[in-house]
N, CA, C and O atoms as CSV, one atom per row, in Angstrom:
chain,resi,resn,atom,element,x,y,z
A,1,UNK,N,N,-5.015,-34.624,-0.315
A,1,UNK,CA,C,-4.410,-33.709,0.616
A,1,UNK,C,C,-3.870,-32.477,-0.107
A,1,UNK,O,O,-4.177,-31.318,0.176
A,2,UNK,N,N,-2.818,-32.955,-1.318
A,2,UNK,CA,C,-2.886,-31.710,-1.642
A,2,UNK,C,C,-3.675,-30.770,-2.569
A,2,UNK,O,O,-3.589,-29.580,-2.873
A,3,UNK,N,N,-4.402,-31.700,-2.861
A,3,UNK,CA,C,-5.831,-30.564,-3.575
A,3,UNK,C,C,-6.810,-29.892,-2.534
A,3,UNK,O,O,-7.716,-29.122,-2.850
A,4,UNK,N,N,-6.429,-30.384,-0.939
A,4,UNK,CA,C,-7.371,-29.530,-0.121
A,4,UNK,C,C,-6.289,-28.297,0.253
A,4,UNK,O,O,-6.628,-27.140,0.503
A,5,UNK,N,N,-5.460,-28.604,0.242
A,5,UNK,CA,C,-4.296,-27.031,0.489
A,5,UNK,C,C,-3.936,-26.115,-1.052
A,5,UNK,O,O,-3.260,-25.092,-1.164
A,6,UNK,N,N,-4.554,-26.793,-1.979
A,6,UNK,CA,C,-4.476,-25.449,-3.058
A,6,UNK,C,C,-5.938,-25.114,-3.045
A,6,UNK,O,O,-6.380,-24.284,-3.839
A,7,UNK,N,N,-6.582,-25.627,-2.319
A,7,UNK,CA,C,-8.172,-25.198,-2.349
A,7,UNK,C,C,-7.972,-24.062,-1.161
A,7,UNK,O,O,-8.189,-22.853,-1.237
A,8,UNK,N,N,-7.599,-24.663,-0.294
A,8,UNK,CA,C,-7.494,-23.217,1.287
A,8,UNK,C,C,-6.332,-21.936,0.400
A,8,UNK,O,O,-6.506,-20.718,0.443
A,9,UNK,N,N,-5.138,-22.689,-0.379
A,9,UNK,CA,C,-4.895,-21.372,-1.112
A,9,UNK,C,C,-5.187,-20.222,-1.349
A,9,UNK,O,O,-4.954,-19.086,-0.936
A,10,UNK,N,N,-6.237,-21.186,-2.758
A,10,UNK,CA,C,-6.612,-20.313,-3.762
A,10,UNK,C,C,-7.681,-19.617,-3.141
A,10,UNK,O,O,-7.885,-18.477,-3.557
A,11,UNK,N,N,-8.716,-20.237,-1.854
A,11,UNK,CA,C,-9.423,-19.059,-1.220
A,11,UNK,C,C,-9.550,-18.010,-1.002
A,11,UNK,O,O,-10.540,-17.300,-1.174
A,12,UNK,N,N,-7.674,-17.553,-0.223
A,12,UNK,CA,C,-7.174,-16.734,0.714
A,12,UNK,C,C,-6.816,-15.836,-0.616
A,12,UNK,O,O,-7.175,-14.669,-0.459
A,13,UNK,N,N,-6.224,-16.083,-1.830
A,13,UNK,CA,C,-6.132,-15.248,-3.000
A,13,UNK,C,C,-7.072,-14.049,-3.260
A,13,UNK,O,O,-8.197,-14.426,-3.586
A,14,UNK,N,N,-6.899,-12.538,-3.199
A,14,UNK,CA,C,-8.090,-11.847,-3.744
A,14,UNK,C,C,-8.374,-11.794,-4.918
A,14,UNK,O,O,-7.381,-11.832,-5.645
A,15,UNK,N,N,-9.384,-11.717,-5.459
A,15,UNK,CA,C,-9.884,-11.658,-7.255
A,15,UNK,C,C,-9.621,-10.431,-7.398
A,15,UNK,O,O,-9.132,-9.781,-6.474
A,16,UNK,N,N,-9.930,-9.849,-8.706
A,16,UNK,CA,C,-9.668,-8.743,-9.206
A,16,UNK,C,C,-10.156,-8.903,-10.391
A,16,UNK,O,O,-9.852,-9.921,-11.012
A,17,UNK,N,N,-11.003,-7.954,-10.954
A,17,UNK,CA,C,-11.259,-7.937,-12.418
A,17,UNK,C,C,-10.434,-7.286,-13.231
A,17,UNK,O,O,-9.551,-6.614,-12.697
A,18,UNK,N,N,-10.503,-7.318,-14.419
A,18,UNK,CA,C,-9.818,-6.669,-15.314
A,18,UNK,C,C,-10.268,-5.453,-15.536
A,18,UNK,O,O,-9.420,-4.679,-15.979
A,19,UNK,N,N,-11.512,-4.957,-15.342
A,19,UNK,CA,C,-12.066,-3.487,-14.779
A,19,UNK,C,C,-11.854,-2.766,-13.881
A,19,UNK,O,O,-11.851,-1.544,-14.024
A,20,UNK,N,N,-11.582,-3.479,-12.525
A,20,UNK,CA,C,-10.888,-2.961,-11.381
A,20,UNK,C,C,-8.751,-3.062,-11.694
A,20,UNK,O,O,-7.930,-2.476,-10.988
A,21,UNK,N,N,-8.548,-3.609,-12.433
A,21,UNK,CA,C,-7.051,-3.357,-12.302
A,21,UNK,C,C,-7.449,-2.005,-13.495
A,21,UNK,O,O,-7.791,-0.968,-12.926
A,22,UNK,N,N,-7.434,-1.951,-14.821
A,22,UNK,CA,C,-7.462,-1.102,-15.336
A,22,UNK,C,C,-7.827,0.112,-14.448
A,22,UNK,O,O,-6.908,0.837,-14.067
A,23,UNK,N,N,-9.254,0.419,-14.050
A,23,UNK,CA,C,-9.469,1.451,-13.070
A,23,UNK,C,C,-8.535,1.886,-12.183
A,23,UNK,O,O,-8.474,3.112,-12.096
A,24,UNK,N,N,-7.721,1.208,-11.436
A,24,UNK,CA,C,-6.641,1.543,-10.564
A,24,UNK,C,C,-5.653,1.589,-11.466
A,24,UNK,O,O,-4.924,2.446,-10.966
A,25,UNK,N,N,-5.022,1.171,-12.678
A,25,UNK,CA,C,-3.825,1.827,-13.088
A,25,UNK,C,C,-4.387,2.934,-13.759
A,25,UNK,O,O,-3.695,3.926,-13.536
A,26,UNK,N,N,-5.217,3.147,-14.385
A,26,UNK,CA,C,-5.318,4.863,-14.429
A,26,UNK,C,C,-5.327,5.909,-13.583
A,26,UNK,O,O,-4.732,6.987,-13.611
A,27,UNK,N,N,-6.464,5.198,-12.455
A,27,UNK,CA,C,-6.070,6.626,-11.561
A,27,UNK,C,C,-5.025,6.555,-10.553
A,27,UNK,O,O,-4.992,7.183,-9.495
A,28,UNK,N,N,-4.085,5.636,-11.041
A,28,UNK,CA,C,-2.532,5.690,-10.557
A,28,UNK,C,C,-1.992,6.814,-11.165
A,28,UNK,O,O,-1.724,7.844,-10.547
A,29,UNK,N,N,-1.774,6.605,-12.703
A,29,UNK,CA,C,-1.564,7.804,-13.254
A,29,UNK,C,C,-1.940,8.835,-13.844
A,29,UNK,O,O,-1.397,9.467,-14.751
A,30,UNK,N,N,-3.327,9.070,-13.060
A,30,UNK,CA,C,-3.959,10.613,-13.288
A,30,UNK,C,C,-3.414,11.066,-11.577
A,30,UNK,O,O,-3.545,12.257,-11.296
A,31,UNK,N,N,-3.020,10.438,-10.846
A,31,UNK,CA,C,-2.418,10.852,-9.566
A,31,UNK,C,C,-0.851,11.543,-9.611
A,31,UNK,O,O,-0.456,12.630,-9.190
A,32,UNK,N,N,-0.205,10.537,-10.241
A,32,UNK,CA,C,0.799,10.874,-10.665
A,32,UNK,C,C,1.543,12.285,-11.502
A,32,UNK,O,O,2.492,13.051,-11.337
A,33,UNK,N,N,0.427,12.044,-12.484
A,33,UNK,CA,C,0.321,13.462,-13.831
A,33,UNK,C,C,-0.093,14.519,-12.502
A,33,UNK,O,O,0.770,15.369,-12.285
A,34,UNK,N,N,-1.376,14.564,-11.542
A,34,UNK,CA,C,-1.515,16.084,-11.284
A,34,UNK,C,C,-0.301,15.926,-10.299
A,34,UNK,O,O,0.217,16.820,-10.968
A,35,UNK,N,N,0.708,15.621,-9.283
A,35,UNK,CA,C,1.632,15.349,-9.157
A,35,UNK,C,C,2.871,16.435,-9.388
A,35,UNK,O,O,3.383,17.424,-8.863
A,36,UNK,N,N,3.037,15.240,-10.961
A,36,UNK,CA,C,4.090,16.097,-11.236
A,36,UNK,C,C,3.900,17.459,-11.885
A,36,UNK,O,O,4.884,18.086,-12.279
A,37,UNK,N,N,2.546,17.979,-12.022
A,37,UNK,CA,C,2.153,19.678,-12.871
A,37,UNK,C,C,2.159,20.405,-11.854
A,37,UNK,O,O,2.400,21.599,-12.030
A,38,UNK,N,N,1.886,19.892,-10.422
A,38,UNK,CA,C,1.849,20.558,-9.546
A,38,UNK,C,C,2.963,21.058,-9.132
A,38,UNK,O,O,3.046,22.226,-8.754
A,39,UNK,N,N,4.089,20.123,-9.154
A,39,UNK,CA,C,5.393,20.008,-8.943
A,39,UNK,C,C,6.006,21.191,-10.332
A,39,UNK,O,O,6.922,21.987,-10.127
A,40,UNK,N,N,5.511,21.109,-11.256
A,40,UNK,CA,C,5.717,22.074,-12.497
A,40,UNK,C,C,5.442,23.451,-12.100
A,40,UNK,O,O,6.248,24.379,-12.167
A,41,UNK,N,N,4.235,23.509,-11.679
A,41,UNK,CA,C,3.742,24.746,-11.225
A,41,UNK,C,C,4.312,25.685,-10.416
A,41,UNK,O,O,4.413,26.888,-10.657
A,42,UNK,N,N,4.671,25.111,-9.474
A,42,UNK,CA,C,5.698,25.472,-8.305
A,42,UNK,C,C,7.324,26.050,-8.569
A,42,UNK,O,O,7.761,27.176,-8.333
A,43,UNK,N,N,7.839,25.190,-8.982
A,43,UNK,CA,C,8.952,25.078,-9.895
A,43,UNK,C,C,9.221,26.512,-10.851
A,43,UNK,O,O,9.996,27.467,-10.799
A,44,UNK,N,N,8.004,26.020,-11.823
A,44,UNK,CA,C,8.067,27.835,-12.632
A,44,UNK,C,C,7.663,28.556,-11.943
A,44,UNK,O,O,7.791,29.566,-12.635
A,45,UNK,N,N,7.122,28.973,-10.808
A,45,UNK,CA,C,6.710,29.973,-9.931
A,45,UNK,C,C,7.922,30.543,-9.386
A,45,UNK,O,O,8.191,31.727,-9.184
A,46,UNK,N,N,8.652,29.437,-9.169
A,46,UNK,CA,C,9.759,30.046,-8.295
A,46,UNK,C,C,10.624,30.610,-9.410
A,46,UNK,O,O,11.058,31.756,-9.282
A,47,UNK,N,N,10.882,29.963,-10.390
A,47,UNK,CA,C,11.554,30.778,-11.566
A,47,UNK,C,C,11.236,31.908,-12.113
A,47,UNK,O,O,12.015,32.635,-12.729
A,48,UNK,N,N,10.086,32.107,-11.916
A,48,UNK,CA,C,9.293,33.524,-12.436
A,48,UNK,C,C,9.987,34.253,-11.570
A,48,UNK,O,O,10.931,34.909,-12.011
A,49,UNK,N,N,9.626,34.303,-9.950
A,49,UNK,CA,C,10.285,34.930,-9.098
A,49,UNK,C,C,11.564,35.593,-9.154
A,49,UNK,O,O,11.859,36.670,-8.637
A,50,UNK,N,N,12.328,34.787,-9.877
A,50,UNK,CA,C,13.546,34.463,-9.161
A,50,UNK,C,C,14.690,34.841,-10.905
A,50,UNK,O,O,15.873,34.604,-11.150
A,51,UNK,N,N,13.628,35.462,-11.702
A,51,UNK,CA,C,14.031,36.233,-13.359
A,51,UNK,C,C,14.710,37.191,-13.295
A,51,UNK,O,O,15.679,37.364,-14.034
A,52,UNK,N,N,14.313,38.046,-12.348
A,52,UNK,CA,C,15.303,39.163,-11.916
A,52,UNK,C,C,15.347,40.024,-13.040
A,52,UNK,O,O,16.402,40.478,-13.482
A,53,UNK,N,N,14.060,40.294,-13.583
A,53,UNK,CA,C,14.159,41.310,-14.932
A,53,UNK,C,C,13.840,40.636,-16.158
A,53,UNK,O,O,13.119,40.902,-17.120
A,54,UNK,N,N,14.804,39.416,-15.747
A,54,UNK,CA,C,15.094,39.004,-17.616
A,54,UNK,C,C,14.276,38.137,-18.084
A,54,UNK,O,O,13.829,37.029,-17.788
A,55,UNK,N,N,14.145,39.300,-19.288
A,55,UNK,CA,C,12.389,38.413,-20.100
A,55,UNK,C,C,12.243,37.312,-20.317
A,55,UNK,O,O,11.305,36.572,-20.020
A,56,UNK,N,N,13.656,37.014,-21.141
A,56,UNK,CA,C,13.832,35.394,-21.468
A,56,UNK,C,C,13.313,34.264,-20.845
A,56,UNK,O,O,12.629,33.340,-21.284
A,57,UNK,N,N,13.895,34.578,-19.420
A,57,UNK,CA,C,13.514,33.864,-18.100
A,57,UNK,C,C,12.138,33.551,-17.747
A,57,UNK,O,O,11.753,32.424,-17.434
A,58,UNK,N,N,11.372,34.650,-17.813
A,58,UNK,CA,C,10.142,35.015,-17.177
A,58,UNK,C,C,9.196,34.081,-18.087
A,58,UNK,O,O,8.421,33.215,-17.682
A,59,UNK,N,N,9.554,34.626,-19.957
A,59,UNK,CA,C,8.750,34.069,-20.754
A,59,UNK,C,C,8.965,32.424,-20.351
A,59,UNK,O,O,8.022,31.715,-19.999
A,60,UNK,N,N,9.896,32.106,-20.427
A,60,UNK,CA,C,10.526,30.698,-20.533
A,60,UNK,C,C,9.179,29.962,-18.776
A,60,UNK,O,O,8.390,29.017,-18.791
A,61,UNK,N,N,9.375,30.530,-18.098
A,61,UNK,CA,C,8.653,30.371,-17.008
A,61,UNK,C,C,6.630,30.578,-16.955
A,61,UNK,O,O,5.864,29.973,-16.205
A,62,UNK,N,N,6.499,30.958,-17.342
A,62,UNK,CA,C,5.045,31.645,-17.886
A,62,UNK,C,C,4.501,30.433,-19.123
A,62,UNK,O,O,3.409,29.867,-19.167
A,63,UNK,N,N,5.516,30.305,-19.935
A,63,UNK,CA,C,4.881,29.038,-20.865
A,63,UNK,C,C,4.914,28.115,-20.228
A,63,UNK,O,O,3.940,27.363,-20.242
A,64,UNK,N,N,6.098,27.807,-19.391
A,64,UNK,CA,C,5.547,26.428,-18.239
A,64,UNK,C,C,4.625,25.733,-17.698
A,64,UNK,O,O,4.155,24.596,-17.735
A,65,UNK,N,N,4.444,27.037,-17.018
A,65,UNK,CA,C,3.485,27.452,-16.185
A,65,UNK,C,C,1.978,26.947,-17.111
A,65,UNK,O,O,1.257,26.004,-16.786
A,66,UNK,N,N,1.815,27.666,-18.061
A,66,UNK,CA,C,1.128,27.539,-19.100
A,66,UNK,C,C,0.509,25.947,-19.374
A,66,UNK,O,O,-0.524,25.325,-19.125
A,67,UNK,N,N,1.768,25.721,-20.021
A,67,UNK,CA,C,1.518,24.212,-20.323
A,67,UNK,C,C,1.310,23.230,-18.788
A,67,UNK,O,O,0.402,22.412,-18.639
A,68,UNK,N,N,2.002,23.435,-18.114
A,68,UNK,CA,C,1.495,22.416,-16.693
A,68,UNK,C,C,0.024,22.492,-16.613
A,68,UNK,O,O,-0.602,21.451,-16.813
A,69,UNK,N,N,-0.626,23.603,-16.343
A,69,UNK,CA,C,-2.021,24.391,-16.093
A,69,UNK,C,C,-2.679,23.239,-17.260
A,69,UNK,O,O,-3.536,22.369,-17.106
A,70,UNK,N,N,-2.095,23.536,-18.148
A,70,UNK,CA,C,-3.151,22.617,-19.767
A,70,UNK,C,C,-2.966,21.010,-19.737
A,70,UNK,O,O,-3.731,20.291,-20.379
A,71,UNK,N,N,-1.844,20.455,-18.909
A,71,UNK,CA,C,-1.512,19.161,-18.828
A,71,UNK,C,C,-2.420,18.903,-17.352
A,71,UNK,O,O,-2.621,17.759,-16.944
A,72,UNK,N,N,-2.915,20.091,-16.642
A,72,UNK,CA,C,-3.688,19.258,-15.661
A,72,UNK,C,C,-5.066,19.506,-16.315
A,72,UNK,O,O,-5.705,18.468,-16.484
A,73,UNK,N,N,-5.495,20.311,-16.602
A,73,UNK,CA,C,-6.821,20.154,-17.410
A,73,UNK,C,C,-7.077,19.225,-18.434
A,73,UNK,O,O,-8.256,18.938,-18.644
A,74,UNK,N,N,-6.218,18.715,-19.093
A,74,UNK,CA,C,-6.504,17.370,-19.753
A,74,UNK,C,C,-6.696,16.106,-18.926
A,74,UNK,O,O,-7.473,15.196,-19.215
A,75,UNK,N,N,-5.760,16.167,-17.682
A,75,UNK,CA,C,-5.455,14.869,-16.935
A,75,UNK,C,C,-7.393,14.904,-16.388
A,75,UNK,O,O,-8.280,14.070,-16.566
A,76,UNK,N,N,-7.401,16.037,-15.814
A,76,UNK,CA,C,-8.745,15.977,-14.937
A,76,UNK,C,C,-9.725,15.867,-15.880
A,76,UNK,O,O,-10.665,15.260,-15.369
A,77,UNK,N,N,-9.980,16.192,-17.127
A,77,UNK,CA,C,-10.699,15.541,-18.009
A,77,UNK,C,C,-10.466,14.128,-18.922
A,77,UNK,O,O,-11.485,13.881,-19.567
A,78,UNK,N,N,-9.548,13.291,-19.106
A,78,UNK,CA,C,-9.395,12.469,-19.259
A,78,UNK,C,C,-10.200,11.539,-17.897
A,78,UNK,O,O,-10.546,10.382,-18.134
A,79,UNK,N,N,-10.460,12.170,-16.446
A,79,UNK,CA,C,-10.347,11.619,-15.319
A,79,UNK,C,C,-11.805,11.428,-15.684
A,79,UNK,O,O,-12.246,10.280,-15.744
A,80,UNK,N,N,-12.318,12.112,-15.847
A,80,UNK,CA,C,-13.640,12.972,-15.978
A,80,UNK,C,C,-14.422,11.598,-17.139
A,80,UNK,O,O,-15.421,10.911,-16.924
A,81,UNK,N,N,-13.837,11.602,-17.899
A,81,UNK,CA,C,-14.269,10.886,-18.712
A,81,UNK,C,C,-14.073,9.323,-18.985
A,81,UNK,O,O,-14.682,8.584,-19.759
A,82,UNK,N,N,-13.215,9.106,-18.259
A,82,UNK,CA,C,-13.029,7.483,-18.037
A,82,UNK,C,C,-13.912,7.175,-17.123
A,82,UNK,O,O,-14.632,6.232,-17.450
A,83,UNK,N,N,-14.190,7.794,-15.724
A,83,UNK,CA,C,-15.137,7.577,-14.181
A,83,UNK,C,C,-16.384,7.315,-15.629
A,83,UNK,O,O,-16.625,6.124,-15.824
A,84,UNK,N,N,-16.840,7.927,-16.210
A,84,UNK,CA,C,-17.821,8.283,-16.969
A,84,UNK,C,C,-18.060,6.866,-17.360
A,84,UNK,O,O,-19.021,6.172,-17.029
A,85,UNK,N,N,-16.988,6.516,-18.155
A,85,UNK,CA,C,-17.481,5.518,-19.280
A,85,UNK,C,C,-17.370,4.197,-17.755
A,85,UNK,O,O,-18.208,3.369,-17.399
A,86,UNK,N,N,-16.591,4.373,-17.432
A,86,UNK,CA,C,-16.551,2.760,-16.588
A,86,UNK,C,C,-17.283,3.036,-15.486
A,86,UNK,O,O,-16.908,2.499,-14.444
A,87,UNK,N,N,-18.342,3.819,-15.447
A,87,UNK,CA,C,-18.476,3.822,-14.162
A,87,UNK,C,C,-20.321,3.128,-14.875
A,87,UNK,O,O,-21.235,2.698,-14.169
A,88,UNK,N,N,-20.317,3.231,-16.130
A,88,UNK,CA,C,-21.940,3.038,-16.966
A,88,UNK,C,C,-21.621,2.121,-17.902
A,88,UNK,O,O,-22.217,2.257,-18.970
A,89,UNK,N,N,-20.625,0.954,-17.791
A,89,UNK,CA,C,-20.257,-0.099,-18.575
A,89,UNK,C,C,-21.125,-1.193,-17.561
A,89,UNK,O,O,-21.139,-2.397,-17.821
């Protein structure tokens, strides 16, 4: 009896490979990363705006800007290149 109720259990259980969890925690956080650059992007935009002259500001805002822009071009190529490899494993 009770080996027929861990049998109806373990049925109802979904599988998952270790290819499919990996696959989904990455593009958890290639979701995440464009996310928060986007959220970067925005952010120094409004700071650029909002410099009121001062260079300091502007520069300080512009390299942000900068680097968010380069942290999503890595993310989307990192993206780029994992689909790649696991998608021909």
């Amino acid at each position: 009896m009770i080996a027929t109720l861990l049998a109806a259990i373990d049925a109802n259980i979904p599988k998952i490979t270790g290819q499919a969890l990996l696959k989904n925690g990455l593009n958890t956080a290639y979701f995440i990363i464009g996310i928060v650059a986007v959220i970067m992007i925005v952010f120094s935009g409004y700071q650029y705006l909002t410099a009121n002259g001062d260079s300091g500001k502007a520069a300080t805002a512009m390299k942000t800007i900068l680097f968010a822009v380069a942290g999503l071009v890595v993310a989307a190529s990192a993206f780029a290149i994992t689909s790649f490899v696991m998608g021909n494993v």
